[in-house]
HTML snippet that shows the backbone in 3Dmol.js (N, CA, C, O; Angstrom):
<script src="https://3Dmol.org/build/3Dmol-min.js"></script>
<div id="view" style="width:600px;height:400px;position:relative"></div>
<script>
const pdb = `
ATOM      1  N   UNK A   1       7.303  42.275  91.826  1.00  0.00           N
ATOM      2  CA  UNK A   1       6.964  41.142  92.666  1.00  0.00           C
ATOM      3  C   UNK A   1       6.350  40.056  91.788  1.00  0.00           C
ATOM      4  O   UNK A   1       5.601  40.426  90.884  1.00  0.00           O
ATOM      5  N   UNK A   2       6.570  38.852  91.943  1.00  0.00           N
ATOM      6  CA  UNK A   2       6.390  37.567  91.317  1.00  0.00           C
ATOM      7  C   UNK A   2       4.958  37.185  92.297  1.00  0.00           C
ATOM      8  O   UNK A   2       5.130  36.668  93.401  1.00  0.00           O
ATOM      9  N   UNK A   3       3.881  37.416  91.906  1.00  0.00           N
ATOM     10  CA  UNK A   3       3.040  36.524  92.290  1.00  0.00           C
ATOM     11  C   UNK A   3       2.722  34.817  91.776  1.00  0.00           C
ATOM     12  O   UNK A   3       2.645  34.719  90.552  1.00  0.00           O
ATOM     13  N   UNK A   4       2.601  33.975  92.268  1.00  0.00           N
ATOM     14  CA  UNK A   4       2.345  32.724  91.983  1.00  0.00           C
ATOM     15  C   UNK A   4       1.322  32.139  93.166  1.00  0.00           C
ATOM     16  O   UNK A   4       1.397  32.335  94.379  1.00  0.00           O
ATOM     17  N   UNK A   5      -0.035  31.058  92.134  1.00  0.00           N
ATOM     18  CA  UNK A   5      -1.336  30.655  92.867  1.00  0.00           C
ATOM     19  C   UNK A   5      -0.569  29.105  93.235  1.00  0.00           C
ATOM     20  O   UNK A   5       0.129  28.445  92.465  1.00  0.00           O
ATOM     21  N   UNK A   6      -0.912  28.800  94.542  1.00  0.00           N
ATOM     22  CA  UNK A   6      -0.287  27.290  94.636  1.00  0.00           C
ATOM     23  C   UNK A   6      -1.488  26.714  95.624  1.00  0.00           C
ATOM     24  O   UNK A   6      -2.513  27.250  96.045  1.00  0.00           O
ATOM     25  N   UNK A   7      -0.983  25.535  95.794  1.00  0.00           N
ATOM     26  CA  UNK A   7      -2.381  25.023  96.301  1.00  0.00           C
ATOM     27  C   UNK A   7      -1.594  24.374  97.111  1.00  0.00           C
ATOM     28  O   UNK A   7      -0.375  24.304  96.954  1.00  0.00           O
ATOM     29  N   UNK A   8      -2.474  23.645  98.400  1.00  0.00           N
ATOM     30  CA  UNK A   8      -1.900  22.732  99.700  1.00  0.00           C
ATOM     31  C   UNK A   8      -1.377  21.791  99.137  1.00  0.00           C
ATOM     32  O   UNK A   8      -1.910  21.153  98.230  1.00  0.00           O
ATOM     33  N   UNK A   9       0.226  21.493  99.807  1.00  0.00           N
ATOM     34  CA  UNK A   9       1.576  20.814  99.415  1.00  0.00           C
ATOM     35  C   UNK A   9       2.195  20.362  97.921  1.00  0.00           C
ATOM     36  O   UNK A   9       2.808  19.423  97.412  1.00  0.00           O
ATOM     37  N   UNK A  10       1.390  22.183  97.420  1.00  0.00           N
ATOM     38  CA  UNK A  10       2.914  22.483  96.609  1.00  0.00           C
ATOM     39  C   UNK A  10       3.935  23.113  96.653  1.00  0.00           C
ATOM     40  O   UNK A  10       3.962  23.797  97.675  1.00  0.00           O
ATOM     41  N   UNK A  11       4.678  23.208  96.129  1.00  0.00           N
ATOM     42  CA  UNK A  11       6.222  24.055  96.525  1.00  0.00           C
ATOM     43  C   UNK A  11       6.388  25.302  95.368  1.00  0.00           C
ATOM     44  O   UNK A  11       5.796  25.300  94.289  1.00  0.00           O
ATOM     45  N   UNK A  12       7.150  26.168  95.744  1.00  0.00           N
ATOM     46  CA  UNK A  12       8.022  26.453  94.959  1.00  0.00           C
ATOM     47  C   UNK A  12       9.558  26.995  95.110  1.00  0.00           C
ATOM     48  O   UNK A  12       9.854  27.808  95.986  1.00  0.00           O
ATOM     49  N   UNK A  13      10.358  26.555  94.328  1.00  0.00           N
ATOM     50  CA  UNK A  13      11.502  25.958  94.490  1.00  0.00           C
ATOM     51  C   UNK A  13      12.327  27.933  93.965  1.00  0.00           C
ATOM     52  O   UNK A  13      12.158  28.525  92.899  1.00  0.00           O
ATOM     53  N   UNK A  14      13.080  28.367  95.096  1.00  0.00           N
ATOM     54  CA  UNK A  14      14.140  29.904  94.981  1.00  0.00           C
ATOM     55  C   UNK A  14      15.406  29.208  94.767  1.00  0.00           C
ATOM     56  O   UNK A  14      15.805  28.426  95.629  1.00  0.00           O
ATOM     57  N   UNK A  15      16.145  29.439  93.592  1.00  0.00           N
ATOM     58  CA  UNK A  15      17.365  29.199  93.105  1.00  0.00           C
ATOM     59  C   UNK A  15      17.435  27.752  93.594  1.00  0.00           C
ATOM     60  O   UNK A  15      16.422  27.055  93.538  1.00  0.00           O
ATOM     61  N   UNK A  16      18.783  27.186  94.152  1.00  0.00           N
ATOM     62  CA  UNK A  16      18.696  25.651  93.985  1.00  0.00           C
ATOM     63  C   UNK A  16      18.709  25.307  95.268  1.00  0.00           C
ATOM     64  O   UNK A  16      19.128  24.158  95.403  1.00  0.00           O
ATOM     65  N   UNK A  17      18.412  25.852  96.311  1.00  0.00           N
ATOM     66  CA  UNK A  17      18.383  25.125  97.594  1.00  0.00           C
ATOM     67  C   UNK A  17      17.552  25.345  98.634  1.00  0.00           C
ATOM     68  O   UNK A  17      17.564  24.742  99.707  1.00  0.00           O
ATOM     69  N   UNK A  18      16.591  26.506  98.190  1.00  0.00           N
ATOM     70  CA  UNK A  18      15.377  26.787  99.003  1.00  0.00           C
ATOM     71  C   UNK A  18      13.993  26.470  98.190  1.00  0.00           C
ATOM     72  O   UNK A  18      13.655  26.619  97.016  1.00  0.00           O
ATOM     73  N   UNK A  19      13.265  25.894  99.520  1.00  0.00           N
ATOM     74  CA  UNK A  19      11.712  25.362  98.829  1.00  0.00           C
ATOM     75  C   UNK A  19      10.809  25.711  99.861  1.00  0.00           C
ATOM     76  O   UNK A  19      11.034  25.441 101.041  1.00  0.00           O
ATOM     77  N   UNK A  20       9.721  26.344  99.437  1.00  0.00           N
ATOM     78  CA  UNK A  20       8.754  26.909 100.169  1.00  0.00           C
ATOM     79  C   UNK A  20       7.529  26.253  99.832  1.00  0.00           C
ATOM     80  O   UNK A  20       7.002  26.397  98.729  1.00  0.00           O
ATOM     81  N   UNK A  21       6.900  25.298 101.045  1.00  0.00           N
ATOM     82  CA  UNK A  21       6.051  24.394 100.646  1.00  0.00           C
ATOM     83  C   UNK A  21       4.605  25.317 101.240  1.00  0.00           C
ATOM     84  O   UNK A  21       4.736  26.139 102.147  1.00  0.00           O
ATOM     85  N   UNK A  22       3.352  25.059 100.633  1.00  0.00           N
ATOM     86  CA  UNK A  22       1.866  25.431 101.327  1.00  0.00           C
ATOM     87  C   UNK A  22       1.713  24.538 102.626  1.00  0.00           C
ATOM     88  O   UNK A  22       1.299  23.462 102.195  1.00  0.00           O
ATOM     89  N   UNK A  23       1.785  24.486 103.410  1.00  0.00           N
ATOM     90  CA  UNK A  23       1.500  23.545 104.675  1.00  0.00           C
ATOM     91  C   UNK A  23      -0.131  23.206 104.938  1.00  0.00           C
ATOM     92  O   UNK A  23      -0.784  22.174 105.093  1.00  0.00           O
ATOM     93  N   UNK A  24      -0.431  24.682 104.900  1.00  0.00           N
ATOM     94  CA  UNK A  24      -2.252  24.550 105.368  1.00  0.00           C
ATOM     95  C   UNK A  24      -2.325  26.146 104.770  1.00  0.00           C
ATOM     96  O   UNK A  24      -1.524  27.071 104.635  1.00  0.00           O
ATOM     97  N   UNK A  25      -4.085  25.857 104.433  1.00  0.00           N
ATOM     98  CA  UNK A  25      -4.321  27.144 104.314  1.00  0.00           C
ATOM     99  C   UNK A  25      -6.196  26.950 104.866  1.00  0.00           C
ATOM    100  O   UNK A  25      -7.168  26.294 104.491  1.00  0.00           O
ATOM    101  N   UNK A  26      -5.804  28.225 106.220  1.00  0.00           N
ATOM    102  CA  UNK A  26      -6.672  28.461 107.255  1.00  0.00           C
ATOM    103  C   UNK A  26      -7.990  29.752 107.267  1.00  0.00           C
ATOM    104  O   UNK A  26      -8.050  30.361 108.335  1.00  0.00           O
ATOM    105  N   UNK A  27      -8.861  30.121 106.337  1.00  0.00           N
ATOM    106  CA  UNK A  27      -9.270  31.154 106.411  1.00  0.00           C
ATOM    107  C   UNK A  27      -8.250  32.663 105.549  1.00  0.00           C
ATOM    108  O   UNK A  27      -8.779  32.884 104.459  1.00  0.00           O
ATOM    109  N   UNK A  28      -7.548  33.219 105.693  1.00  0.00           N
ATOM    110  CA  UNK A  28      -6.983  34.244 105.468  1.00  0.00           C
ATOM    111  C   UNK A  28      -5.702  33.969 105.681  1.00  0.00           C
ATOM    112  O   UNK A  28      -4.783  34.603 105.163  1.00  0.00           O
ATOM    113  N   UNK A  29      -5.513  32.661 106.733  1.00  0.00           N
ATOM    114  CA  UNK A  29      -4.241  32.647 107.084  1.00  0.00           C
ATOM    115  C   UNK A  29      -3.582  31.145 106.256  1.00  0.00           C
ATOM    116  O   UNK A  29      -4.324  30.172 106.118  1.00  0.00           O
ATOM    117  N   UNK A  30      -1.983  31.116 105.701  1.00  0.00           N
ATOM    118  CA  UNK A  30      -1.360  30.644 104.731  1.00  0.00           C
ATOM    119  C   UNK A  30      -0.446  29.975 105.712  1.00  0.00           C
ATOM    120  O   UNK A  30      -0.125  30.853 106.513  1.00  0.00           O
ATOM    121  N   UNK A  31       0.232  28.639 106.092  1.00  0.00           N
ATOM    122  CA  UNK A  31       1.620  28.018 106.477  1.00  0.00           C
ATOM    123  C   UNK A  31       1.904  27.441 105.748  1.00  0.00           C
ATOM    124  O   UNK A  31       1.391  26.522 105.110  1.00  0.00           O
ATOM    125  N   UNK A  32       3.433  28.280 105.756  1.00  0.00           N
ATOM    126  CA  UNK A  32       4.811  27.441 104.971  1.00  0.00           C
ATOM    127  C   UNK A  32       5.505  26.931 105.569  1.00  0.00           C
ATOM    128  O   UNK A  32       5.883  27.071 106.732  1.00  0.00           O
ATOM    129  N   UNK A  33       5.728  26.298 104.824  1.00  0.00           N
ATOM    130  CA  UNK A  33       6.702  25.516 105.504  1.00  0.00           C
ATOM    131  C   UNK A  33       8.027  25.651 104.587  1.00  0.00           C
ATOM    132  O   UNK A  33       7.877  25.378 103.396  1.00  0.00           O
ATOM    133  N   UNK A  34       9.507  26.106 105.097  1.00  0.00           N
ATOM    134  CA  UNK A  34      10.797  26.399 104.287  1.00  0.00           C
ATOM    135  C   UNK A  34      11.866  25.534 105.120  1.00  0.00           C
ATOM    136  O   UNK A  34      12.218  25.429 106.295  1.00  0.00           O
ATOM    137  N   UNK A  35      12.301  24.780 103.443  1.00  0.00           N
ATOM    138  CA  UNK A  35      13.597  24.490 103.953  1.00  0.00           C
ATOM    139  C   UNK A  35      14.867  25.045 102.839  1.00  0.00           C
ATOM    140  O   UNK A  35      14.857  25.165 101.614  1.00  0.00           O
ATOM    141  N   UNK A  36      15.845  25.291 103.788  1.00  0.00           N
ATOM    142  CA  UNK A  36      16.781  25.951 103.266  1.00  0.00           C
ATOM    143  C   UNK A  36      17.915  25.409 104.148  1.00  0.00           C
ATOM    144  O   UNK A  36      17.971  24.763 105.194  1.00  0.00           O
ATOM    145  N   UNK A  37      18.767  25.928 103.315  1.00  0.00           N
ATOM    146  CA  UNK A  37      20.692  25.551 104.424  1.00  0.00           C
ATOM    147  C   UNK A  37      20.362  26.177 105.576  1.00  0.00           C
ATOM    148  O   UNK A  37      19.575  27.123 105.563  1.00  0.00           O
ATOM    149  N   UNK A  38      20.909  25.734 106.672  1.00  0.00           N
ATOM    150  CA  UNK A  38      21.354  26.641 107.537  1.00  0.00           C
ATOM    151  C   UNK A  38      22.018  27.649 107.558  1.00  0.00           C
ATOM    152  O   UNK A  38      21.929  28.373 108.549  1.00  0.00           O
ATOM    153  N   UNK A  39      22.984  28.046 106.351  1.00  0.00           N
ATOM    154  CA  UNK A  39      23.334  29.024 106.687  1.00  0.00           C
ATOM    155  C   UNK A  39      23.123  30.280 106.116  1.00  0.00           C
ATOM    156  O   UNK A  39      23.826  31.289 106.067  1.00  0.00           O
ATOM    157  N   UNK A  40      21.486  29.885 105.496  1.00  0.00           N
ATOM    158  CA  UNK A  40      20.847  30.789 104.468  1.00  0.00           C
ATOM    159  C   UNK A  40      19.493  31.553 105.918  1.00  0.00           C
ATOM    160  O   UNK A  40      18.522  30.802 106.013  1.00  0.00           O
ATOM    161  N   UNK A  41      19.423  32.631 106.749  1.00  0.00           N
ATOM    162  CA  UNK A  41      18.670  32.855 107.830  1.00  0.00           C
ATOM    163  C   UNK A  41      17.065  33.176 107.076  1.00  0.00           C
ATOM    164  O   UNK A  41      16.930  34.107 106.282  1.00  0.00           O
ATOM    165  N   UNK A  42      16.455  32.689 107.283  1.00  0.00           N
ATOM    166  CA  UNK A  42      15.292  33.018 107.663  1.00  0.00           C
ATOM    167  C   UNK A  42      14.262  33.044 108.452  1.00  0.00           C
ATOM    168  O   UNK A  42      14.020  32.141 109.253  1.00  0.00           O
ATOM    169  N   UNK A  43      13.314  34.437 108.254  1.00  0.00           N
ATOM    170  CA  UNK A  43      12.766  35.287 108.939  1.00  0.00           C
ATOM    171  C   UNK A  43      11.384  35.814 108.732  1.00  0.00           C
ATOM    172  O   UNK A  43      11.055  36.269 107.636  1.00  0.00           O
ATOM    173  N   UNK A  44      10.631  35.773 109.662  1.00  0.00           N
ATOM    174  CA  UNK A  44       9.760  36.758 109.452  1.00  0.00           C
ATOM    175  C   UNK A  44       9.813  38.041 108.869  1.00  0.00           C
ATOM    176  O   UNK A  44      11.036  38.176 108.901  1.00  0.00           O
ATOM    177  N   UNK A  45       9.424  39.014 108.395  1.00  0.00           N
ATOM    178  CA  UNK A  45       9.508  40.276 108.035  1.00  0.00           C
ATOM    179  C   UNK A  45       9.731  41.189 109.367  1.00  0.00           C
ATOM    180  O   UNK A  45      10.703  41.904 109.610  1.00  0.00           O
ATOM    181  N   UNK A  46       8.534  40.968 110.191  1.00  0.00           N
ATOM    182  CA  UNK A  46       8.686  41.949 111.590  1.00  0.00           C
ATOM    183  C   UNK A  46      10.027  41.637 112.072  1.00  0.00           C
ATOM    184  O   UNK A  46      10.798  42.572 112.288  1.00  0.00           O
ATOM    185  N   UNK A  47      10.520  40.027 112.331  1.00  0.00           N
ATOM    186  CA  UNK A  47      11.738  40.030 113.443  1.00  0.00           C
ATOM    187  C   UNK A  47      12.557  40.008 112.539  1.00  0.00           C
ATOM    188  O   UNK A  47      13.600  39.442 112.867  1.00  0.00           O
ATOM    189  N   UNK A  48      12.517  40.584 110.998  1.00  0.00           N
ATOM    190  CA  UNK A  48      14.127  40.239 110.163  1.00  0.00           C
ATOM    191  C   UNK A  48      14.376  42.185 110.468  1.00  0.00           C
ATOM    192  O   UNK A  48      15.518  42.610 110.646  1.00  0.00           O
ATOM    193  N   UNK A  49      13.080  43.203 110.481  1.00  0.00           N
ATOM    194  CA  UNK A  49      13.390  44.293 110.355  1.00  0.00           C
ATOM    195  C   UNK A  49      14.082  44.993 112.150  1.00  0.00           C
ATOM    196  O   UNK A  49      14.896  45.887 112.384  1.00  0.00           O
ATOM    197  N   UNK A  50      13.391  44.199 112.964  1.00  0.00           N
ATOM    198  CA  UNK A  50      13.739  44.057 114.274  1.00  0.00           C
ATOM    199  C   UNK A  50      15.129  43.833 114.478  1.00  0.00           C
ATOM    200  O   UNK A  50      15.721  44.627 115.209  1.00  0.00           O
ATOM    201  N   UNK A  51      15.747  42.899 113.964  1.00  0.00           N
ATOM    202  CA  UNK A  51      17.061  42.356 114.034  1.00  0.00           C
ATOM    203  C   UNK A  51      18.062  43.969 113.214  1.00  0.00           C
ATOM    204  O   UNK A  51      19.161  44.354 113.612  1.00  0.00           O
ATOM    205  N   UNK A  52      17.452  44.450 112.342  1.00  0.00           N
ATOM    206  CA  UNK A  52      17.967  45.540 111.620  1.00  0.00           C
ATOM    207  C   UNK A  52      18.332  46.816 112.463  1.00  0.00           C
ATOM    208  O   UNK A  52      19.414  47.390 112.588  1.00  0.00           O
ATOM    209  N   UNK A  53      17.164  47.067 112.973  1.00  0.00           N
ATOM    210  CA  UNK A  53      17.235  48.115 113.912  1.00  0.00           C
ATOM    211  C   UNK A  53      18.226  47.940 115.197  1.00  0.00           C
ATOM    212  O   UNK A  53      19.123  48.734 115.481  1.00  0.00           O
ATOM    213  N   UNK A  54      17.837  46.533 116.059  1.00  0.00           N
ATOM    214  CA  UNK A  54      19.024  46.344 116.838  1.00  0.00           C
ATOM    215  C   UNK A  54      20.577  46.420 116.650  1.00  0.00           C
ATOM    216  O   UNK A  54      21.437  46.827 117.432  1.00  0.00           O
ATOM    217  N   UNK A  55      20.697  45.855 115.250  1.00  0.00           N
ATOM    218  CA  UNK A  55      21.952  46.096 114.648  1.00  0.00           C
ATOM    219  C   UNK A  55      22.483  47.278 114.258  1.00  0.00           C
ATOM    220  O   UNK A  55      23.616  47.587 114.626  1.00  0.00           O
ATOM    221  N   UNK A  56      21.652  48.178 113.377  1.00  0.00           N
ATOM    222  CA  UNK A  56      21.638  49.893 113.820  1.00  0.00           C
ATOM    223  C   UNK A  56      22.245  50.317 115.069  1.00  0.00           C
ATOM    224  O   UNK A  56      23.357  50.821 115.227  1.00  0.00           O
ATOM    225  N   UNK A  57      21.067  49.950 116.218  1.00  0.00           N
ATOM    226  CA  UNK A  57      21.404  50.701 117.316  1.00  0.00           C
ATOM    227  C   UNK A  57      23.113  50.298 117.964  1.00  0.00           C
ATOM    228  O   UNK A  57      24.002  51.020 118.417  1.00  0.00           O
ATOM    229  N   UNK A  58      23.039  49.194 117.795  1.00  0.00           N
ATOM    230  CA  UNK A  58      24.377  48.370 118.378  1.00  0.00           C
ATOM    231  C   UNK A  58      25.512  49.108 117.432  1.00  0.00           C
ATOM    232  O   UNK A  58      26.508  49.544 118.009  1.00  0.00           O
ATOM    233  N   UNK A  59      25.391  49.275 115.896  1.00  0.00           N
ATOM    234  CA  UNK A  59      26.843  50.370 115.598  1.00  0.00           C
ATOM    235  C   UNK A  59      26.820  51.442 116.066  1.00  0.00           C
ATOM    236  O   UNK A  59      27.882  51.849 116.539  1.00  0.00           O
ATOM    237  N   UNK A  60      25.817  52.178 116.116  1.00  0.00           N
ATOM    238  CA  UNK A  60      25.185  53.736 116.748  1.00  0.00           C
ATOM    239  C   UNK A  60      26.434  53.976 118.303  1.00  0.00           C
ATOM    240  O   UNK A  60      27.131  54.966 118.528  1.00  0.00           O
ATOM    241  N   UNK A  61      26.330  52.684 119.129  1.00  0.00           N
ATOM    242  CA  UNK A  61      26.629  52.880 120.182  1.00  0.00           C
ATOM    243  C   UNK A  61      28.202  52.675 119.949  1.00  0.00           C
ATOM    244  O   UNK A  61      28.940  53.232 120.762  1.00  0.00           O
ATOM    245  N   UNK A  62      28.687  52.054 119.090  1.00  0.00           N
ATOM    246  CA  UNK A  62      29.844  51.759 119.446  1.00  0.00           C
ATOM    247  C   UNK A  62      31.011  52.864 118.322  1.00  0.00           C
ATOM    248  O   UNK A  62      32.235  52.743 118.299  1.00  0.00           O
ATOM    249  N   UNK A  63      30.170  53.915 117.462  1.00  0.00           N
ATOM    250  CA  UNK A  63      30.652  54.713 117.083  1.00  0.00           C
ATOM    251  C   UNK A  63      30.509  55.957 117.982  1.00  0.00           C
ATOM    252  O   UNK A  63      30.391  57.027 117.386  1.00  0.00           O
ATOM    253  N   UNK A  64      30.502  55.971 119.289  1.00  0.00           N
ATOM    254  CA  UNK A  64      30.270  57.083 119.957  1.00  0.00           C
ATOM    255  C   UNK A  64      31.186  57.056 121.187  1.00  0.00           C
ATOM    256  O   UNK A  64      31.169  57.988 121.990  1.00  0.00           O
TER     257      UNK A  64
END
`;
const viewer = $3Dmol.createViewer("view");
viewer.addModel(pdb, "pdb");
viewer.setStyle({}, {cartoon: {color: "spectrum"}});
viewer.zoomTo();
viewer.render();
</script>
């Protein structure tokens, strides 16, 4: 894992078309702000692993 220290509204820039800016930083809590293509999805961790499992269950059913 790549740790990096950034401070309110800096970026850092993932390959050539995603940028993840500091928005605010609240106590413990950090907003980013990301822009990326549309047709690059991003996600939270909880609803990207959520989306996983549904997708699981959804082949589960249709191999049966």
């Amino acid at each position: 894992m790549l740790v990096l220290s950034r401070q309110r509204d800096e970026s850092i820039i993932i390959g050539d078309n995603v940028v993840v800016t500091i928005v605010d930083i609240r106590g413990d809590k950090v907003r980013l702000g990301i822009e990326a293509p549309r047709d690059i999805p991003v996600h939270r961790q909880e609803i990207y692993e959520a989306i996983q499992r549904e997708n699981n269950r959804s082949g589960e059913v249709r191999s049966k």
